[in-house]
BANU-293185 format. One line per 3 residues: for each residue x, y, z of C-alpha. Coordinates in nm, 3 decimals, m for minus. Example, Ala and Ser with C-alpha at 12.3 -4.5 7.8 and 13.67 -1.06 7.14 Angstrom:
2
1.230,m0.450,0.780; 1.367,m0.106,0.714
This chain:
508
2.011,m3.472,0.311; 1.912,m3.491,m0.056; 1.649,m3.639,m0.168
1.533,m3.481,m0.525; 1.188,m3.509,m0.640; 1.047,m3.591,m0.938
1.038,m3.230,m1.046; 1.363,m3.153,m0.967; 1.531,m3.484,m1.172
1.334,m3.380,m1.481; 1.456,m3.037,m1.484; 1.798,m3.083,m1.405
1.879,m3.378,m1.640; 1.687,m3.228,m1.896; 2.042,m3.047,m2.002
2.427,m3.226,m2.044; 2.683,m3.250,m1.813; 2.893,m2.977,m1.867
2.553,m2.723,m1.746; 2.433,m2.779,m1.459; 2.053,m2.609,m1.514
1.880,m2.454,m1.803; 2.111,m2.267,m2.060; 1.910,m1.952,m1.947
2.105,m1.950,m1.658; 2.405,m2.077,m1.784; 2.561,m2.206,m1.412
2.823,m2.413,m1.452; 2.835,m2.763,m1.260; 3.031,m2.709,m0.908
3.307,m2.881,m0.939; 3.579,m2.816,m0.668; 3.780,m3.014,m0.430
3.602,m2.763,m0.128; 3.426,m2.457,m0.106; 3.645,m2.251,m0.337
3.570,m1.882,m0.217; 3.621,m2.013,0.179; 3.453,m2.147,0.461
3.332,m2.028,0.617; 3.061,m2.011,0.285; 2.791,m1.770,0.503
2.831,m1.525,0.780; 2.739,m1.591,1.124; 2.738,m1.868,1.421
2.519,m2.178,1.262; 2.516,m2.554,1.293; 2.370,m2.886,1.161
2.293,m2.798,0.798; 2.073,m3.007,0.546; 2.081,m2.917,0.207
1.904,m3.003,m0.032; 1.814,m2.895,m0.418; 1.474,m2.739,m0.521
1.421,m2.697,m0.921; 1.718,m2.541,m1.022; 1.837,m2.391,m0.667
2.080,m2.540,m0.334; 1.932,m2.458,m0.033; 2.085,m2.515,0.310
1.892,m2.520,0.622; 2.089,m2.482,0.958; 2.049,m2.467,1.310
2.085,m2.083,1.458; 2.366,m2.167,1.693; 2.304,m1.909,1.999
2.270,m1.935,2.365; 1.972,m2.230,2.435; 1.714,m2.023,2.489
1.783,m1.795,2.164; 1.726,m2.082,1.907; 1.349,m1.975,1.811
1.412,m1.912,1.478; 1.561,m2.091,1.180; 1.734,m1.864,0.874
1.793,m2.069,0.529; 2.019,m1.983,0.234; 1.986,m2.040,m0.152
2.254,m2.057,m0.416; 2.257,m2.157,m0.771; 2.632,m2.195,m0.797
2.731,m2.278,m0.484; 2.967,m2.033,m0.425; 2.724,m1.687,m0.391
2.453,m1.710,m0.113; 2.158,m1.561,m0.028; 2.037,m1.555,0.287
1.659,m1.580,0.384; 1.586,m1.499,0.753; 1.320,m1.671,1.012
1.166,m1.909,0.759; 1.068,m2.081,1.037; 1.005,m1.902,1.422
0.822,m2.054,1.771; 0.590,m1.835,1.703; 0.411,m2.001,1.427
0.464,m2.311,1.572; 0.237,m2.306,1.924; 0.408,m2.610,2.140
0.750,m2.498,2.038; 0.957,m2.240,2.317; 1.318,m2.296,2.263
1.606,m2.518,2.102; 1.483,m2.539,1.770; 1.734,m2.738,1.594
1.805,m2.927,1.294; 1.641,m2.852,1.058; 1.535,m3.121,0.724
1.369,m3.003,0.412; 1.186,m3.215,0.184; 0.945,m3.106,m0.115
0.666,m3.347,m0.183; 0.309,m3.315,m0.441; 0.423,m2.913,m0.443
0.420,m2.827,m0.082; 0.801,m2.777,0.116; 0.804,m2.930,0.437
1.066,m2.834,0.673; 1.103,m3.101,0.993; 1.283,m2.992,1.346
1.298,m3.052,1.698; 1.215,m2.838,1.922; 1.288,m2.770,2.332
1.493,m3.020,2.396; 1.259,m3.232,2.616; 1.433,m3.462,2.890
1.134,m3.733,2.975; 0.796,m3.819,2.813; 0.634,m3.626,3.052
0.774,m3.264,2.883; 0.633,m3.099,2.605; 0.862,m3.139,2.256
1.036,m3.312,2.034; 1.009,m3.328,1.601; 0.781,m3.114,1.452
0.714,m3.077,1.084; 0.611,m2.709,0.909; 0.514,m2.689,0.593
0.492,m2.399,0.358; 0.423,m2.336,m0.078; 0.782,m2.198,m0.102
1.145,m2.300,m0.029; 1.214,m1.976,0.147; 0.847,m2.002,0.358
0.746,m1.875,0.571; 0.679,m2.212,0.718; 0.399,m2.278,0.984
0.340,m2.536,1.194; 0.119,m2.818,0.998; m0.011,m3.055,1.273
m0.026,m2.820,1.614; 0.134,m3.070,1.795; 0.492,m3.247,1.789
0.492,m3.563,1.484; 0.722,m3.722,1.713; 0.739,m3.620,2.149
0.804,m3.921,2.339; 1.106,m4.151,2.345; 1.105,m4.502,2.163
1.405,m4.727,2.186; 1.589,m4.479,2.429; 1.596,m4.237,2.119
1.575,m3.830,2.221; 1.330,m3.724,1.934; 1.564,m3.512,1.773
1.802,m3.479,1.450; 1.566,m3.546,1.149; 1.659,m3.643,0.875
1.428,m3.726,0.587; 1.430,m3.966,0.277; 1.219,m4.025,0.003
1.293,m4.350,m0.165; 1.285,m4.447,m0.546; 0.938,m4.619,m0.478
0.826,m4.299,m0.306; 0.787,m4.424,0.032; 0.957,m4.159,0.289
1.128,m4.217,0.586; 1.251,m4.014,0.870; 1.580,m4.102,1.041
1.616,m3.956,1.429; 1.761,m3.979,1.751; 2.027,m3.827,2.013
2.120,m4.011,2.323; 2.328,m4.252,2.171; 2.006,m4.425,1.979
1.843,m4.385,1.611; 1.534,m4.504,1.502; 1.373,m4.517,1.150
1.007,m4.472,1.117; 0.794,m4.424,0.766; 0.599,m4.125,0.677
0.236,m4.143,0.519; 0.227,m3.980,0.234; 0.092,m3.686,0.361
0.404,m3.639,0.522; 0.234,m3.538,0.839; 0.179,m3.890,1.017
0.359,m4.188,1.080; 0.329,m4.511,0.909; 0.383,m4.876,0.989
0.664,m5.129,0.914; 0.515,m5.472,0.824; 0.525,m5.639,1.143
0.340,m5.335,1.269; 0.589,m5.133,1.439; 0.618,m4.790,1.440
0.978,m4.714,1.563; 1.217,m4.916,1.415; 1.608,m4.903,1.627
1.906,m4.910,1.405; 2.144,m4.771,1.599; 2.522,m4.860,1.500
2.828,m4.884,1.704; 2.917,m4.577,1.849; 2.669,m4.315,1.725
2.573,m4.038,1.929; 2.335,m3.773,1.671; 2.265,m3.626,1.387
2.121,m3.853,1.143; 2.181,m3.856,0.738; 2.061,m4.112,0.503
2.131,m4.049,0.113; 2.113,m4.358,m0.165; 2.375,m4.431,m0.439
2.397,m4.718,m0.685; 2.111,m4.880,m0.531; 2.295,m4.857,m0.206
2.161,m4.704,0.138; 2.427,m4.462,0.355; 2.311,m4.373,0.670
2.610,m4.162,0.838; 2.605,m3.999,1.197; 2.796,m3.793,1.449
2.944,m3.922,1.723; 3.166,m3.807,2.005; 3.099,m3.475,2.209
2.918,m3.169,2.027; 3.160,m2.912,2.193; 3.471,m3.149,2.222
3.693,m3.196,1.933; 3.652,m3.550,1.890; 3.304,m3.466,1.728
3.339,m3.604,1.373; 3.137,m3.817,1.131; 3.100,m4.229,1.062
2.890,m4.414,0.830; 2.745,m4.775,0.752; 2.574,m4.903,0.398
2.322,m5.141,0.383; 2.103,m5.284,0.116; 1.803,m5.157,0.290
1.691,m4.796,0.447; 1.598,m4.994,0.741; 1.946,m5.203,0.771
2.064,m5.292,0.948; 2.364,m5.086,0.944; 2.705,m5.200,1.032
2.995,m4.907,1.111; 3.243,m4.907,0.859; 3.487,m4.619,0.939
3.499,m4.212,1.017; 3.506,m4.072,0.763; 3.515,m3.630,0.894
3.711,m3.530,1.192; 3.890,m3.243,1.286; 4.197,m3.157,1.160
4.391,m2.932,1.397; 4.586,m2.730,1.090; 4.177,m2.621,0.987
3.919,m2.676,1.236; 3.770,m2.861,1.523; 3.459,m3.000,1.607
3.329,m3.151,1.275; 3.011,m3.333,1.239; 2.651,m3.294,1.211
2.626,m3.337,0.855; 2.425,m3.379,0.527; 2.552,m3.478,0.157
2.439,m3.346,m0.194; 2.477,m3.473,m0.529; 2.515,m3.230,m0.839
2.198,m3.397,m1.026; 2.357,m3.558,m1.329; 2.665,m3.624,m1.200
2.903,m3.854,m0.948; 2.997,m3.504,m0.779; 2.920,m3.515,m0.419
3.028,m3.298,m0.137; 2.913,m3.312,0.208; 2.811,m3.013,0.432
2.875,m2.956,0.779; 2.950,m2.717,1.096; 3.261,m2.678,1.280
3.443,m2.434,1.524; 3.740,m2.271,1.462; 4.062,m2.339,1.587
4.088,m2.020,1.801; 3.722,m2.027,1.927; 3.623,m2.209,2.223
3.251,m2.130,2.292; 3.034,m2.432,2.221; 2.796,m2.235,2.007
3.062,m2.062,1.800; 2.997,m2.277,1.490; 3.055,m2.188,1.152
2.894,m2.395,0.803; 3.133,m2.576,0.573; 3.153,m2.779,0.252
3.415,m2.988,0.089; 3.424,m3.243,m0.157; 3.303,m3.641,m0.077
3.468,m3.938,m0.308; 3.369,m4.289,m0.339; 3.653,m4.582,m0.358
3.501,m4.815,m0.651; 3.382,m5.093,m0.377; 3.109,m4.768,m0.271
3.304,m4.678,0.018; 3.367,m4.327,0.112; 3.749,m4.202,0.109
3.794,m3.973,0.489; 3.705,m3.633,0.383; 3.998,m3.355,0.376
3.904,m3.027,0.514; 4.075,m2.766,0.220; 4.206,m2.414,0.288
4.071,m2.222,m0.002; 3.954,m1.888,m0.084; 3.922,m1.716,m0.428
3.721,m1.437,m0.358; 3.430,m1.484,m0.599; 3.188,m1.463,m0.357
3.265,m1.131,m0.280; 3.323,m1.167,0.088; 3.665,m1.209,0.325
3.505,m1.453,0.577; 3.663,m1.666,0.776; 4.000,m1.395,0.741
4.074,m1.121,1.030; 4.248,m0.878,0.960; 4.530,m0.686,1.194
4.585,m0.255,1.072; 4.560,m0.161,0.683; 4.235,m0.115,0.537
4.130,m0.419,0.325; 3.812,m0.500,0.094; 3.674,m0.816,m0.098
3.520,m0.753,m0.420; 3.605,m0.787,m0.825; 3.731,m1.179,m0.719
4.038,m1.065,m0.529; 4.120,m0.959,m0.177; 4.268,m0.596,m0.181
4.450,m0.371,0.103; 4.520,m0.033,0.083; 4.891,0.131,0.128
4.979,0.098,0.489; 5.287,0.005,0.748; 5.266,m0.336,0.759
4.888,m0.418,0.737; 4.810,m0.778,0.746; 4.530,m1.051,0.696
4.523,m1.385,0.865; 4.296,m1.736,0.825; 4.239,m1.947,1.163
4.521,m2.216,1.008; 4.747,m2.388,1.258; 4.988,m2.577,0.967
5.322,m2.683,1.053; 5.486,m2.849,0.740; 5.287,m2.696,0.401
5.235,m2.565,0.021; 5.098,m2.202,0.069; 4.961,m2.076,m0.273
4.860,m1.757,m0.381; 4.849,m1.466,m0.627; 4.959,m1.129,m0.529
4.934,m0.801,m0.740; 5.168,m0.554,m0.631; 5.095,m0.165,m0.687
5.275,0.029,m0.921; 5.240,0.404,m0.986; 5.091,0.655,m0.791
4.717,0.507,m0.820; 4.403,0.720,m0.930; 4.042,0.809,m0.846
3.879,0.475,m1.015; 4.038,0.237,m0.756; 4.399,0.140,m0.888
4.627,0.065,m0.649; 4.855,0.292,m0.476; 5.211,0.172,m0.500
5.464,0.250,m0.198; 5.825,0.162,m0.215; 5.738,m0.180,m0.010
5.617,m0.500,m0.085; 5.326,m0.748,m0.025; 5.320,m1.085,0.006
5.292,m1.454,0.249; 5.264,m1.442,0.575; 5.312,m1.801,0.733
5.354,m1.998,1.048; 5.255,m1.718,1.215; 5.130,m1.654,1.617
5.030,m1.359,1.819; 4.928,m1.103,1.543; 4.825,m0.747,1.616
4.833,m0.395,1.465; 5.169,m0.265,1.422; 5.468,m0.296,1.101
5.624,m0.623,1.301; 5.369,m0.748,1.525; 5.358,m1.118,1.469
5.596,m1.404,1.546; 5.632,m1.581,1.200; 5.775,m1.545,0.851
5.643,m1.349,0.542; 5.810,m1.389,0.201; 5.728,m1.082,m0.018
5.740,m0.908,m0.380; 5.799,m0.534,m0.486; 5.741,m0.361,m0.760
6.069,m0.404,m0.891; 6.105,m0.749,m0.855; 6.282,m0.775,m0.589
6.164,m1.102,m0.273; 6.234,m1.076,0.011; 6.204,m1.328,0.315
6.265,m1.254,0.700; 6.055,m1.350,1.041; 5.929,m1.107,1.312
5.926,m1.186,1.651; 5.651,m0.908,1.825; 5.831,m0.624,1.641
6.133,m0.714,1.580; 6.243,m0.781,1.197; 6.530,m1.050,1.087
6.604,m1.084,0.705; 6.659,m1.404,0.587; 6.744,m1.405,0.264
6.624,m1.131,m0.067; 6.664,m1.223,m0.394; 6.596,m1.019,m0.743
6.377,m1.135,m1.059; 6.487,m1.056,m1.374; 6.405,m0.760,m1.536
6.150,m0.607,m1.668; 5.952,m0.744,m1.416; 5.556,m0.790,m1.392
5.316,m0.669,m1.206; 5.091,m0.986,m1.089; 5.258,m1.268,m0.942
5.218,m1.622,m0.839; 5.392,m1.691,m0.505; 5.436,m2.026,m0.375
5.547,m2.110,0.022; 5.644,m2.491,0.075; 5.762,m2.519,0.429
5.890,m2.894,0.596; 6.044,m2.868,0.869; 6.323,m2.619,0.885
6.358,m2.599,0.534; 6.162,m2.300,0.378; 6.123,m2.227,m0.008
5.954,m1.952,m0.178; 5.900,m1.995,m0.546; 5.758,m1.648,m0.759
5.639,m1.751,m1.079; 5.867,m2.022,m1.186; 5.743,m2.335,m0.924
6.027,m2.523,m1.046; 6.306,m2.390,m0.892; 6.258,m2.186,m0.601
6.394,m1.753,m0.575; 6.458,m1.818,m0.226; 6.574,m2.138,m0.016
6.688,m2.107,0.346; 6.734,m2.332,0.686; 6.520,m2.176,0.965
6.341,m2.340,1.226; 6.244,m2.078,1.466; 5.945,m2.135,1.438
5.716,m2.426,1.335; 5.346,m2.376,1.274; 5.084,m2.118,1.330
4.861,m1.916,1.087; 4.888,m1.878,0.721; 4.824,m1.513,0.628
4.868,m1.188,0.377; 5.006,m0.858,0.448; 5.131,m0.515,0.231
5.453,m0.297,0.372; 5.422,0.052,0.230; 5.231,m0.047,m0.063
4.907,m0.164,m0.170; 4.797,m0.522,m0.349; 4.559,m0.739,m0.423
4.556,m1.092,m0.321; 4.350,m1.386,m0.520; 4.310,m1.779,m0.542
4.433,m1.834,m0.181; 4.505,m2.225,m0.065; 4.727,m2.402,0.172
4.782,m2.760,0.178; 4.978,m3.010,0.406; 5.274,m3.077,0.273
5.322,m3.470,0.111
């Protein structure tokens, strides 16, 4: 969720547009179609993540996803730019929190009069009889540690057939906050006192107000724009892949709220199992992106969940236009998740993607596209290399590797295609079929040739064009339909390279 305070708004407007925070720290405003150094943007198995901004700082708070009985901690991470992480481990465990064994999930952070609280549910509880449900920690930083502030669950029965679990919390402009909950198919609003630790009453003296729309299932969000209220949810089966993500807008944070369309799914070219969301606003600006967990295509353990973010637009009636999950990755982050590599010896770091000379060492990304626009830029090695880190050229190439299945370690061992560069200019384009190689077609730039390249892939259908440098008219053009989607990838042959601003797009 986001929900700034008063602190935050005052030091974040305080500069123009085109900075996002104090000229101290001169971090420019994110603006990206997705998370431009990859998804996943952190290492490791996590789930439901809130985010939310603190003085000059993003911080995401996600559930640990492990085996049941593992989830008694919670880890947070903080980034000014969005793009470099750090990670901050057990701000929250069971064992500051007494009543709380198991299942702690969902975190939702909210700052109020200069103390952090940090809501979640905890064990999972089945009836009214068990011990459980939301629990709210508090602490005097973002990063804790947090400790438990009432002994005692806020909320550990069921009202209106709602599991009390999947928090979300909301501050409105008058200050009055509300917390938005509920699994089992059923959501309920309630207000908090200002204390944040107790629950308030509506005005006809209820405490638990339903609002459940047509066909949610979970996970809570409510954010406010132009005067309007969004609550969104998740709906559909957490380990299935029809998990995604609806919404409904109302002119009230109590509704009632009306489904108006899905708006995240899965997309099998990216990912599966979308959902469990939250939404932040770069203060200042109309640039919104929404944060979630998924699983990736190959994975098929419930828990293997990994956190994403792409970008959120408004249509002008307030709307929101279906999110599109982007395949990106420029490096800047210093990191290669979310790519596997097969032989070769490869690195991240200095904003590129670099392998060492090897046979036919290759790189791939959990894609699944079929008909595409495959960017990237590839630096080929020339001379001999030296001591500092240059590059040690081969007589090879490096390049694309697309539409590609069964990878493992070997020159040839992948069915797909790979479109490639040498040192002297010269592209080539072939497919392998588990070690076996069939040219295509080669073709020869003009000379003198350079040394950094941009190659382009667009694939539809049978008809495959590679494009080096000019994206106007392509080196290479041929008819092949062997094969018709799998994985998009990079790989060297007898030379080293460095590989940078990575993205693949469906074609049209």
């Amino acid at each position: 969720m986001l929900t700034l305070h008063a602190k935050a708004v005052a030091a974040l407007l305080a500069g123009c547009l085109v900075a996002m925070f104090s000229p101290a720290t001169a971090v420019a405003v994110p603006d990206s179609p997705t998370a431009d150094a990859g998804n996943p943007f952190v290492d490791g198995w996590y789930a439901d993540p809130d985010i939310t901004v603190y003085d000059d700082t993003y911080w995401v708070y996600p559930t640990t996803s492990k085996a049941y009985a593992e989830q008694t901690y919670l880890d947070a991470f903080s980034s000014t730019d969005m793009v470099n992480w750090t990670k901050h481990e057990k701000v929250l465990t069971t064992a500051n929190v007494a009543w709380a064994e198991y299942a702690v999930w969902a975190p939702a952070p909210v700052e109020r009069n200069g103390k952090y609280y940090l809501f979640f549910a905890a064990n999972d509880i089945q009836n009214d009889s068990s011990l459980g449900g939301i629990g709210v920690a508090v602490a005097d930083k973002p990063e804790g540690p947090y400790s438990d502030a009432l002994g005692r669950p806020l909320v550990g029965q069921f009202h209106n057939g709602a599991q009390p679990i999947d928090q979300d919390v909301f501050i409105d402009d008058d200050g009055q906050a509300y917390m938005y909950y509920g699994g089992w198919g059923h959501a309920n609003v309630v207000k908090l006192n200002d204390d944040m630790t107790s629950l308030g009453t509506f005005a006809d003296g209820s405490t638990y107000k339903e609002i459940t729309p047509a066909d949610y299932v979970e996970g809570s969000q409510m954010f406010k724009r132009d005067g309007m209220y969004y609550l969104m949810w998740s709906e559909g089966g957490w380990t299935g892949p029809d998990y995604s993500v609806s919404y409904a807008i109302s002119d009230s944070p109590t509704g009632p709220f009306e489904k108006i369309e899905k708006v995240l799914a899965q997309d099998p070219a990216v990912a599966k199992g979308s959902g469990h969301n939250s939404v932040v606003n770069v203060p200042g600006t109309e640039i919104w992106y929404i944060f979630y967990h998924r699983r990736p295509l190959s994975e098929s353990a419930g828990n293997n969940r990994q956190l994403a973010y792409d970008r959120m637009h408004f249509r002008a009636d307030g709307t929101i236009e279906p999110v599109t999950m982007r395949v990106r990755d420029n490096f800047a982050d210093g990191n290669s998740l979310g790519w596997k590599t097969y032989g070769g010896a490869w690195s991240a770091g200095d904003g590129s993607y670099r392998a060492k000379r090897s046979p036919g060492g290759k790189a791939l990304l959990d894609t699944d596209f079929a008909d595409f626009t495959y960017d990237a830029d590839v630096k080929v090695a020339t001379g001999n290399g030296n001591s500092s880190g240059s590059l040690k050229a081969g007589g090879g190439d490096a390049g694309l590797l697309f539409r590609a299945a069964r990878p493992a370690v070997g020159v040839d061992s992948y069915a797909g295609y790979y479109a490639g560069i040498g040192p002297t200019g010269k592209v080539v384009l072939g497919r392998a079929d588990d070690g076996a190689w069939t040219p295509l077609k080669s073709a020869q730039l003009p000379l003198p040739t350079r040394r950094d390249h941009h190659l382009r892939i667009s694939a539809v259908g049978s008809t495959i064009k590679v494009y080096v440098d000019d994206m106007a008219t392509p080196a290479i053009s041929v008819i092949d339909d062997t094969y018709r989607s799998g994985a998009n990838g990079v790989r060297v042959f007898d030379t080293a390279a460095a590989f940078d601003n990575v993205s693949v797009d469906k074609a049209g």
